[in-house]
C-alpha positions in Angstrom: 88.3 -45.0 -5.8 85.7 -46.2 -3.3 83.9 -49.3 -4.0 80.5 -47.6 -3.5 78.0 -45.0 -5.1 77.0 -42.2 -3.8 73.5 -40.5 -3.3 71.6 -39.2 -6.6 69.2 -36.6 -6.7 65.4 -38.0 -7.6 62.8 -38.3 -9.8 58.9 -38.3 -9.2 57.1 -41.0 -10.6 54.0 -39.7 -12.3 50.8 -41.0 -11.3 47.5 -40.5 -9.7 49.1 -39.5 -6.1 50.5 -35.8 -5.5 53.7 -35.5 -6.5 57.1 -34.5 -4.0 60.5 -34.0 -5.1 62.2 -37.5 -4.7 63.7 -38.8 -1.4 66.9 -39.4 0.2 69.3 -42.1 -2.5 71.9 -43.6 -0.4 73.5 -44.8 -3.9 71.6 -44.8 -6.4 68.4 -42.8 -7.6 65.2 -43.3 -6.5 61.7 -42.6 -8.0 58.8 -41.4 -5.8 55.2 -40.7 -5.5 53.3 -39.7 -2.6 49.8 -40.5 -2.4 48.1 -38.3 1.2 48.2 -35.0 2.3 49.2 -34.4 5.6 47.8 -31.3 7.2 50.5 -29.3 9.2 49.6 -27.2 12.0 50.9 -23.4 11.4 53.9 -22.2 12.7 52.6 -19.6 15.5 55.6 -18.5 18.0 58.5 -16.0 17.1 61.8 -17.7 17.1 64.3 -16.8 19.7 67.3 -15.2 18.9 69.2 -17.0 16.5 73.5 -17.1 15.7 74.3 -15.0 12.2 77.0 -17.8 11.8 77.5 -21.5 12.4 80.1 -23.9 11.7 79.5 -27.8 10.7 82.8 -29.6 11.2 82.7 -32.2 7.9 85.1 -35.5 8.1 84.8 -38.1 5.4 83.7 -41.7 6.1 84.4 -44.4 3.7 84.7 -41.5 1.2 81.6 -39.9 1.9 81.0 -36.1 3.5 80.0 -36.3 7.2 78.6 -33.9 8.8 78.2 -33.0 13.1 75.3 -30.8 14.1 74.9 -29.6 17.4 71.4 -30.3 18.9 70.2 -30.0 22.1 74.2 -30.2 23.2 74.4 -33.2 21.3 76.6 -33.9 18.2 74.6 -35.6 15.5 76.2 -37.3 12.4 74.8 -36.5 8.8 75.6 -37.5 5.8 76.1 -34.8 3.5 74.1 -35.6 0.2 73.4 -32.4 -2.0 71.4 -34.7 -4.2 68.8 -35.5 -1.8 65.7 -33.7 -2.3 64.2 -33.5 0.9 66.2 -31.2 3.9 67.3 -34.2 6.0 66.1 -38.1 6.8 66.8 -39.4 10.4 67.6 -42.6 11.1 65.8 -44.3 14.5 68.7 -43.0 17.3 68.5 -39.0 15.6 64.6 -39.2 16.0 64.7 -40.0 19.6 67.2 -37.7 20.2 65.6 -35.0 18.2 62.1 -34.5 19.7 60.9 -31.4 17.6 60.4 -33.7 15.4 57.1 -35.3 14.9 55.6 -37.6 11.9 53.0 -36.6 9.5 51.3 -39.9 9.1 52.2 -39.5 5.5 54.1 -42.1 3.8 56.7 -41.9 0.4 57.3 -45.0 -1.4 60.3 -44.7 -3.1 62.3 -47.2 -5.5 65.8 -47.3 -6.9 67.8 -47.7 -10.3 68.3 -51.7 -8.7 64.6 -52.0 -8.7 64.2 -51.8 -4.6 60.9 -50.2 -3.3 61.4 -48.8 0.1 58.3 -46.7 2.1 59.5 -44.1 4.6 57.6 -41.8 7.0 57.3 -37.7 6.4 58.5 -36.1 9.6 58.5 -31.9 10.2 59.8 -29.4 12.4 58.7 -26.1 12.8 61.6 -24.6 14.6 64.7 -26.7 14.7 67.2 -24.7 16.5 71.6 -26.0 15.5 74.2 -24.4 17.5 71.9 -21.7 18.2 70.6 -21.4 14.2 67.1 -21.7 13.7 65.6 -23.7 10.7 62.5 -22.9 10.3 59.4 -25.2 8.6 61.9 -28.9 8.3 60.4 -31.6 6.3 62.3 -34.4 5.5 61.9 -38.1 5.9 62.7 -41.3 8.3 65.5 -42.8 6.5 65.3 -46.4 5.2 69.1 -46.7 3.4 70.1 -48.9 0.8 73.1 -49.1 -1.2 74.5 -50.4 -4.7 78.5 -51.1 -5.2 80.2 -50.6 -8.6 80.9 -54.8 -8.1 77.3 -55.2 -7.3 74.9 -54.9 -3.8 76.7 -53.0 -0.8 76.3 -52.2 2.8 74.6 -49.3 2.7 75.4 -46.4 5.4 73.8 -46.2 8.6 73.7 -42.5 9.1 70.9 -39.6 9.0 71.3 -38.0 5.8 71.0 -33.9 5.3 69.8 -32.8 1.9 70.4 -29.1 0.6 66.8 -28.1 1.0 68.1 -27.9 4.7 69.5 -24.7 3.6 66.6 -22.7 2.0 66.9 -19.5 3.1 70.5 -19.5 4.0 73.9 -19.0 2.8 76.1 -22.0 3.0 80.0 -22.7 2.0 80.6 -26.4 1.5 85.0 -26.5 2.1 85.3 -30.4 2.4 89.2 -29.4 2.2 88.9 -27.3 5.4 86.5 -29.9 6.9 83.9 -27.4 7.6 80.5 -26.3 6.4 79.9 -22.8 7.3 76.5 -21.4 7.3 75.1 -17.8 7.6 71.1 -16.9 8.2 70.5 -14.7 5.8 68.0 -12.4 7.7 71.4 -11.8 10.0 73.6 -8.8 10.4 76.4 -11.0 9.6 75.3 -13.0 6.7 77.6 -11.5 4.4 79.6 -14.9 3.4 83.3 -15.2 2.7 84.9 -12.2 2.6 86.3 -12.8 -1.1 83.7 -14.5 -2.5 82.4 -11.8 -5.1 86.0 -12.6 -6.8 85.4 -16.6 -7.0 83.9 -17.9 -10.5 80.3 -17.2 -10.6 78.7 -21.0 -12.2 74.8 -20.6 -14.0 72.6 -23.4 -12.5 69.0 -24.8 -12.5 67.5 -25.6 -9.5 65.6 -29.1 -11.2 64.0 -32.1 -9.7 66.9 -34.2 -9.6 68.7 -31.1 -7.6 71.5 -28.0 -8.4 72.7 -29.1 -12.4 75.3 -27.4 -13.4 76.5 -27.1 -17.3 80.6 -29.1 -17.9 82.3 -28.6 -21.1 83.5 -32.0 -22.6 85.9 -31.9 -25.3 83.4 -31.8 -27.8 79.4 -31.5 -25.9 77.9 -29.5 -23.1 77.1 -31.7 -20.5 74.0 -31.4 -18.0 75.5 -32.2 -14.4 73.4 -32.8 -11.0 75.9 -31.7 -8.2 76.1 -34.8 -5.8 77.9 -34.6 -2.3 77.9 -38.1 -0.9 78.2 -39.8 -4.6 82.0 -41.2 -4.4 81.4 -41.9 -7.9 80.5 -40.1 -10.8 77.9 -40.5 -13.6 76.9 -39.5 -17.3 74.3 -41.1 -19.2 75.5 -43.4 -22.0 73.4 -41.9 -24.8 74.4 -38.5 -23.4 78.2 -38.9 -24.3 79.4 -37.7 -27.7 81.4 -40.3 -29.1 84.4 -38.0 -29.6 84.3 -37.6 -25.6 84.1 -40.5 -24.6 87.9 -42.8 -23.6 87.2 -46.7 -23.6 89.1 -48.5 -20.6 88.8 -47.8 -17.1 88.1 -50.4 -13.6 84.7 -49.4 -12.9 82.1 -52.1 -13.0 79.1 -51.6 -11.0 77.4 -52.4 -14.7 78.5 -56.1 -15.1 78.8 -56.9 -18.9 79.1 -52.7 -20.1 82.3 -51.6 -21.3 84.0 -48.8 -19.5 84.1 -46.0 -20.5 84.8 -42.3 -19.2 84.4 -38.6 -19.6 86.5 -35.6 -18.7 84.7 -32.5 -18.3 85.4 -29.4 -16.8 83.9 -26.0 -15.8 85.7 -24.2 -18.0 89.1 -23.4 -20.0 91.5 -23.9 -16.9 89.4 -25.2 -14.5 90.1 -29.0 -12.9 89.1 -31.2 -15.1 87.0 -34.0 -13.7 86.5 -37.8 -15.1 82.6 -39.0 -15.2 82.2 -42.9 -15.8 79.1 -43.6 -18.2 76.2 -45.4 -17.1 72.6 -46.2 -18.0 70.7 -43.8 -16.2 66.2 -43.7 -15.5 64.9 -41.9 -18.4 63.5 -39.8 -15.1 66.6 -38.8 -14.3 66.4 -36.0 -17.2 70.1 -34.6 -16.5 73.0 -36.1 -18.4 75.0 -37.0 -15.4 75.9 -36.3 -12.0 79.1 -34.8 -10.3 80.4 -36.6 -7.0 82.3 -35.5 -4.1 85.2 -35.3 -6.6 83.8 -31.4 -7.3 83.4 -30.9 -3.6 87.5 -31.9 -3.3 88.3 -29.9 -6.4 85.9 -26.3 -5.4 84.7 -24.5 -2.1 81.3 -24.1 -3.2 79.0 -21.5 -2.0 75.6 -21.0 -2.3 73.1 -18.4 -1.7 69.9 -19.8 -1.6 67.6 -16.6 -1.7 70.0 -14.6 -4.0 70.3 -17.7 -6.3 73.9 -17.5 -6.3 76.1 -20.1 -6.8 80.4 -19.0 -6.5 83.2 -21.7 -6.3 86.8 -21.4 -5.9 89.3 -23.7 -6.5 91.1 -25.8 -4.0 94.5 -24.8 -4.4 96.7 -27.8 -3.8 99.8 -27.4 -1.0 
Protein backbone atom coordinates (compact mmCIF):
# COMPACT_ATOMS: atom_id res chain seq x y z
CA UNK A 1 0.00 0.00 0.00
CA UNK A 2 1.18 3.54 -0.67
CA UNK A 3 2.36 5.57 2.11
CA UNK A 4 0.05 8.45 1.22
CA UNK A 5 -3.78 9.59 1.21
CA UNK A 6 -5.55 10.39 -1.41
CA UNK A 7 -7.97 13.37 -2.26
CA UNK A 8 -11.43 13.61 -0.33
CA UNK A 9 -14.37 15.19 -1.46
CA UNK A 10 -15.31 18.56 0.69
CA UNK A 11 -17.33 20.17 2.96
CA UNK A 12 -18.50 23.89 3.21
CA UNK A 13 -17.97 25.56 6.31
CA UNK A 14 -21.12 27.45 7.23
CA UNK A 15 -20.81 30.97 7.82
CA UNK A 16 -21.72 34.41 6.83
CA UNK A 17 -19.89 34.12 3.22
CA UNK A 18 -21.76 32.34 0.15
CA UNK A 19 -21.22 28.96 0.26
CA UNK A 20 -19.26 26.63 -2.79
CA UNK A 21 -18.86 23.08 -2.92
CA UNK A 22 -15.39 22.44 -1.23
CA UNK A 23 -12.09 22.58 -3.19
CA UNK A 24 -9.51 20.43 -4.48
CA UNK A 25 -7.99 17.81 -1.19
CA UNK A 26 -4.70 16.53 -2.20
CA UNK A 27 -5.07 14.07 0.90
CA UNK A 28 -7.12 14.87 3.15
CA UNK A 29 -10.61 16.88 3.27
CA UNK A 30 -10.84 20.24 3.32
CA UNK A 31 -13.62 22.71 4.58
CA UNK A 32 -14.48 25.90 2.60
CA UNK A 33 -16.22 29.07 2.59
CA UNK A 34 -16.13 31.71 0.02
CA UNK A 35 -16.84 35.05 1.00
CA UNK A 36 -17.21 37.50 -2.81
CA UNK A 37 -19.09 37.19 -5.84
CA UNK A 38 -17.24 37.35 -8.85
CA UNK A 39 -19.30 38.59 -11.79
CA UNK A 40 -18.65 36.52 -15.02
CA UNK A 41 -19.10 37.84 -18.32
CA UNK A 42 -21.69 35.72 -20.42
CA UNK A 43 -20.74 33.25 -22.75
CA UNK A 44 -21.59 34.85 -26.27
CA UNK A 45 -19.86 32.86 -29.36
CA UNK A 46 -21.10 29.39 -30.77
CA UNK A 47 -18.51 26.79 -30.18
CA UNK A 48 -16.76 25.34 -33.17
CA UNK A 49 -17.22 21.92 -34.03
CA UNK A 50 -16.43 19.73 -31.49
CA UNK A 51 -15.13 15.59 -31.46
CA UNK A 52 -18.20 13.14 -30.31
CA UNK A 53 -15.29 11.12 -28.68
CA UNK A 54 -11.97 11.64 -26.85
CA UNK A 55 -9.60 9.55 -25.24
CA UNK A 56 -7.43 10.58 -21.91
CA UNK A 57 -4.53 8.12 -21.72
CA UNK A 58 -4.44 7.48 -17.53
CA UNK A 59 -0.88 6.17 -15.98
CA UNK A 60 -0.54 5.97 -12.24
CA UNK A 61 2.11 7.93 -10.34
CA UNK A 62 3.13 6.99 -6.88
CA UNK A 63 -0.32 5.17 -6.85
CA UNK A 64 -2.37 7.85 -7.93
CA UNK A 65 -4.53 8.22 -11.39
CA UNK A 66 -2.83 10.60 -13.91
CA UNK A 67 -4.26 11.97 -16.45
CA UNK A 68 -2.80 13.75 -20.12
CA UNK A 69 -5.05 16.19 -21.91
CA UNK A 70 -4.32 17.53 -25.07
CA UNK A 71 -4.33 21.45 -25.15
CA UNK A 72 -3.38 23.65 -27.56
CA UNK A 73 -1.03 20.51 -28.89
CA UNK A 74 0.32 20.29 -25.61
CA UNK A 75 -0.05 17.27 -23.18
CA UNK A 76 -1.00 18.40 -19.75
CA UNK A 77 -0.75 16.16 -16.64
CA UNK A 78 -3.87 15.91 -14.18
CA UNK A 79 -4.36 14.25 -11.41
CA UNK A 80 -7.45 12.38 -11.50
CA UNK A 81 -9.47 13.11 -8.10
CA UNK A 82 -13.23 12.30 -8.38
CA UNK A 83 -13.51 13.71 -4.96
CA UNK A 84 -12.70 17.12 -5.83
CA UNK A 85 -15.54 19.36 -6.09
CA UNK A 86 -14.58 21.84 -8.35
CA UNK A 87 -13.86 20.69 -12.46
CA UNK A 88 -9.99 21.14 -12.26
CA UNK A 89 -7.23 23.33 -10.16
CA UNK A 90 -4.02 24.33 -12.19
CA UNK A 91 -0.96 24.57 -10.86
CA UNK A 92 1.42 27.84 -12.06
CA UNK A 93 3.14 25.94 -15.48
CA UNK A 94 -0.88 24.67 -16.63
CA UNK A 95 -2.02 28.42 -16.17
CA UNK A 96 0.51 29.76 -18.40
CA UNK A 97 0.16 27.28 -20.67
CA UNK A 98 -3.56 27.37 -20.66
CA UNK A 99 -4.50 31.03 -21.52
CA UNK A 100 -8.42 30.65 -21.77
CA UNK A 101 -8.13 30.79 -18.48
CA UNK A 102 -8.50 33.95 -16.59
CA UNK A 103 -9.02 34.58 -12.60
CA UNK A 104 -12.04 35.83 -11.00
CA UNK A 105 -10.45 37.94 -8.35
CA UNK A 106 -12.35 35.66 -6.01
CA UNK A 107 -10.65 33.89 -3.42
CA UNK A 108 -11.59 30.21 -1.44
CA UNK A 109 -10.01 29.70 1.86
CA UNK A 110 -9.91 26.26 2.48
CA UNK A 111 -8.58 24.05 5.46
CA UNK A 112 -7.85 20.42 6.01
CA UNK A 113 -8.66 17.43 8.52
CA UNK A 114 -4.58 18.38 9.78
CA UNK A 115 -5.89 21.80 10.60
CA UNK A 116 -3.93 23.67 7.38
CA UNK A 117 -5.72 26.74 5.96
CA UNK A 118 -4.73 27.38 2.41
CA UNK A 119 -6.47 30.46 0.11
CA UNK A 120 -6.55 29.77 -3.64
CA UNK A 121 -7.71 31.86 -6.58
CA UNK A 122 -11.21 31.03 -8.73
CA UNK A 123 -10.24 30.87 -12.34
CA UNK A 124 -12.97 30.18 -15.47
CA UNK A 125 -13.10 29.29 -18.91
CA UNK A 126 -15.88 29.74 -21.09
CA UNK A 127 -14.80 27.51 -23.89
CA UNK A 128 -11.97 25.14 -23.11
CA UNK A 129 -11.45 23.15 -26.23
CA UNK A 130 -9.36 19.10 -25.33
CA UNK A 131 -8.38 17.16 -28.34
CA UNK A 132 -10.95 18.90 -30.23
CA UNK A 133 -13.85 18.55 -27.17
CA UNK A 134 -15.27 21.52 -25.98
CA UNK A 135 -15.99 22.17 -22.18
CA UNK A 136 -18.09 24.73 -21.89
CA UNK A 137 -18.44 27.35 -18.64
CA UNK A 138 -14.90 25.80 -16.47
CA UNK A 139 -14.55 26.98 -12.97
CA UNK A 140 -12.18 25.49 -10.91
CA UNK A 141 -9.36 26.78 -8.84
CA UNK A 142 -5.42 27.63 -8.73
CA UNK A 143 -4.10 24.81 -6.87
CA UNK A 144 -2.21 25.25 -3.61
CA UNK A 145 -1.44 21.17 -2.71
CA UNK A 146 -0.84 19.79 0.55
CA UNK A 147 -0.50 16.34 1.69
CA UNK A 148 -0.96 14.08 4.87
CA UNK A 149 0.85 10.39 5.09
CA UNK A 150 -0.63 7.49 7.05
CA UNK A 151 3.03 7.95 9.17
CA UNK A 152 2.34 11.52 9.43
CA UNK A 153 3.05 14.97 7.09
CA UNK A 154 3.98 14.05 3.24
CA UNK A 155 5.16 15.65 0.10
CA UNK A 156 2.26 16.47 -1.39
CA UNK A 157 1.90 16.21 -5.39
CA UNK A 158 2.85 18.72 -7.65
CA UNK A 159 0.37 18.27 -10.38
CA UNK A 160 -3.02 20.18 -11.74
CA UNK A 161 -5.73 18.31 -10.33
CA UNK A 162 -9.15 17.46 -12.53
CA UNK A 163 -12.30 17.04 -10.53
CA UNK A 164 -15.50 15.22 -11.99
CA UNK A 165 -17.47 18.38 -12.26
CA UNK A 166 -15.11 18.59 -15.45
CA UNK A 167 -17.51 16.24 -16.84
CA UNK A 168 -21.00 17.86 -16.45
CA UNK A 169 -22.76 17.31 -19.34
CA UNK A 170 -20.86 14.39 -20.61
CA UNK A 171 -20.46 10.75 -20.61
CA UNK A 172 -17.27 9.48 -19.21
CA UNK A 173 -15.73 5.73 -18.65
CA UNK A 174 -12.98 5.78 -16.02
CA UNK A 175 -10.91 2.09 -17.13
CA UNK A 176 -7.70 2.70 -14.96
CA UNK A 177 -6.97 -1.08 -16.12
CA UNK A 178 -6.89 -0.05 -19.78
CA UNK A 179 -5.13 3.21 -18.86
CA UNK A 180 -7.66 5.29 -20.51
CA UNK A 181 -10.48 7.73 -19.79
CA UNK A 182 -12.82 7.88 -22.54
CA UNK A 183 -15.25 10.62 -22.93
CA UNK A 184 -18.29 11.27 -25.16
CA UNK A 185 -20.20 14.91 -25.51
CA UNK A 186 -23.39 14.04 -25.07
CA UNK A 187 -25.07 16.57 -27.46
CA UNK A 188 -22.93 14.22 -30.19
CA UNK A 189 -24.02 11.74 -32.79
CA UNK A 190 -21.68 9.36 -31.22
CA UNK A 191 -22.25 9.76 -27.60
CA UNK A 192 -23.72 6.48 -27.16
CA UNK A 193 -20.89 4.96 -24.62
CA UNK A 194 -19.61 1.45 -24.49
CA UNK A 195 -21.26 -0.63 -26.59
CA UNK A 196 -22.23 -3.21 -23.61
CA UNK A 197 -22.81 -0.99 -21.09
CA UNK A 198 -26.68 -1.37 -20.65
CA UNK A 199 -25.59 -5.09 -19.39
CA UNK A 200 -22.91 -3.78 -16.61
CA UNK A 201 -24.45 -3.43 -12.91
CA UNK A 202 -26.50 -0.37 -12.72
CA UNK A 203 -25.17 1.21 -8.80
CA UNK A 204 -27.96 4.02 -7.07
CA UNK A 205 -25.88 7.14 -6.04
CA UNK A 206 -26.34 10.71 -4.60
CA UNK A 207 -24.65 13.32 -6.08
CA UNK A 208 -23.76 15.12 -2.27
CA UNK A 209 -21.36 17.77 -1.26
CA UNK A 210 -18.60 15.61 -0.45
CA UNK A 211 -19.08 14.10 -4.23
CA UNK A 212 -20.73 10.62 -6.05
CA UNK A 213 -21.63 8.31 -2.56
CA UNK A 214 -22.38 5.17 -3.27
CA UNK A 215 -24.26 2.63 -0.75
CA UNK A 216 -21.47 -0.93 0.31
CA UNK A 217 -22.84 -3.76 2.10
CA UNK A 218 -20.65 -4.63 5.22
CA UNK A 219 -21.18 -7.85 6.81
CA UNK A 220 -23.64 -6.62 9.00
CA UNK A 221 -24.44 -2.35 8.11
CA UNK A 222 -24.97 -0.37 4.98
CA UNK A 223 -22.28 1.88 4.51
CA UNK A 224 -22.44 5.51 2.92
CA UNK A 225 -19.24 5.73 0.51
CA UNK A 226 -17.81 8.94 -1.35
CA UNK A 227 -16.13 7.51 -4.61
CA UNK A 228 -12.48 8.87 -4.49
CA UNK A 229 -10.03 8.56 -7.54
CA UNK A 230 -6.71 9.83 -6.34
CA UNK A 231 -7.24 8.48 -2.48
CA UNK A 232 -4.61 5.47 -2.42
CA UNK A 233 -6.23 4.83 0.80
CA UNK A 234 -9.46 4.15 1.95
CA UNK A 235 -11.69 5.49 4.83
CA UNK A 236 -14.92 4.87 7.12
CA UNK A 237 -15.75 6.86 9.94
CA UNK A 238 -15.09 5.16 13.37
CA UNK A 239 -18.47 5.68 14.82
CA UNK A 240 -19.88 4.56 11.50
CA UNK A 241 -18.51 0.93 11.76
CA UNK A 242 -20.75 -1.66 13.39
CA UNK A 243 -18.82 -3.48 15.79
CA UNK A 244 -19.63 -6.86 14.17
CA UNK A 245 -17.79 -5.39 10.90
CA UNK A 246 -15.16 -4.18 12.01
CA UNK A 247 -11.42 -6.74 12.12
CA UNK A 248 -8.76 -5.33 14.74
CA UNK A 249 -5.07 -5.51 13.28
CA UNK A 250 -3.85 -4.10 10.25
CA UNK A 251 -0.30 -1.61 9.38
CA UNK A 252 -2.00 1.52 8.73
CA UNK A 253 -1.09 4.42 11.00
CA UNK A 254 -1.53 7.77 9.66
CA UNK A 255 -3.64 8.14 13.25
CA UNK A 256 -0.69 7.78 15.70
CA UNK A 257 -2.03 6.18 19.09
CA UNK A 258 -5.66 4.58 17.26
CA UNK A 259 -5.90 1.03 16.94
CA UNK A 260 -6.29 -0.39 13.53
CA UNK A 261 -8.85 -1.51 12.43
CA UNK A 262 -10.66 -2.43 8.95
CA UNK A 263 -13.76 -2.95 7.05
CA UNK A 264 -14.72 -5.20 4.10
CA UNK A 265 -17.49 -3.99 2.09
CA UNK A 266 -18.67 -4.80 -1.14
CA UNK A 267 -21.32 -3.72 -3.80
CA UNK A 268 -23.15 -6.63 -3.54
CA UNK A 269 -23.37 -10.57 -3.09
CA UNK A 270 -20.39 -11.46 -5.53
CA UNK A 271 -19.01 -8.44 -6.15
CA UNK A 272 -15.04 -7.61 -5.07
CA UNK A 273 -14.99 -7.07 -1.88
CA UNK A 274 -12.98 -4.03 -0.80
CA UNK A 275 -11.12 -3.33 2.71
CA UNK A 276 -11.86 0.41 4.30
CA UNK A 277 -9.36 1.34 7.26
CA UNK A 278 -11.42 3.42 10.01
CA UNK A 279 -10.67 6.78 10.83
CA UNK A 280 -11.93 9.86 12.56
CA UNK A 281 -13.56 11.75 10.04
CA UNK A 282 -15.01 16.05 10.15
CA UNK A 283 -18.44 15.78 11.37
CA UNK A 284 -18.77 17.85 7.86
CA UNK A 285 -17.88 15.07 6.09
CA UNK A 286 -21.60 13.64 6.55
CA UNK A 287 -20.79 10.29 4.48
CA UNK A 288 -19.56 7.21 6.39
CA UNK A 289 -16.45 6.79 4.36
CA UNK A 290 -14.79 7.11 1.23
CA UNK A 291 -13.67 4.45 -1.49
CA UNK A 292 -10.04 4.93 -3.09
CA UNK A 293 -8.57 4.05 -6.34
CA UNK A 294 -8.93 0.48 -5.05
CA UNK A 295 -12.78 0.66 -6.77
CA UNK A 296 -11.25 2.28 -9.82
CA UNK A 297 -8.73 -1.03 -10.06
CA UNK A 298 -11.59 -3.36 -9.06
CA UNK A 299 -14.67 -1.55 -11.74
CA UNK A 300 -14.74 0.33 -15.18
CA UNK A 301 -16.90 2.91 -14.04
CA UNK A 302 -19.18 4.92 -16.24
CA UNK A 303 -21.03 7.73 -15.80
CA UNK A 304 -23.65 9.71 -17.45
CA UNK A 305 -23.83 12.95 -16.11
CA UNK A 306 -27.13 14.27 -17.67
CA UNK A 307 -29.00 10.82 -17.62
CA UNK A 308 -27.77 10.34 -13.99
CA UNK A 309 -26.49 7.01 -14.72
CA UNK A 310 -23.88 5.39 -13.00
CA UNK A 311 -22.85 1.40 -14.64
CA UNK A 312 -19.61 -0.41 -13.55
CA UNK A 313 -18.24 -3.63 -14.69
CA UNK A 314 -15.83 -5.60 -13.13
CA UNK A 315 -12.20 -5.87 -14.03
CA UNK A 316 -11.85 -9.34 -14.90
CA UNK A 317 -8.45 -10.44 -13.82
CA UNK A 318 -5.93 -12.24 -16.69
Amino acid sequence: MDESLGHIAQVPIHDACAERPGGHVPFLSRLVRTCAVAALAPLCCAASASNDRITLPLHLVNGVPVVQLRIHDKDIPFTLDTGASDALYLDADAERAIPEFARTGQRVKSMDIGGTVVEDEEITAHDLVVDGMHFLSVHGRTLTPWGLGHDGPAPPPRVSVLGLRFFDGKQVLFDVAASKVTVWDAAGAAAEGPSNVAAWRRVEYESAKEGLVVSMDGARAHYRLVLDSASTISLIRRASVAPEDGVPGCDVHFMPGAPCVSVAVKLGAGQPSLTLYEADLPERFHADGLLGRVFFDDYRVYLDTRQHLLRVDPVVAN
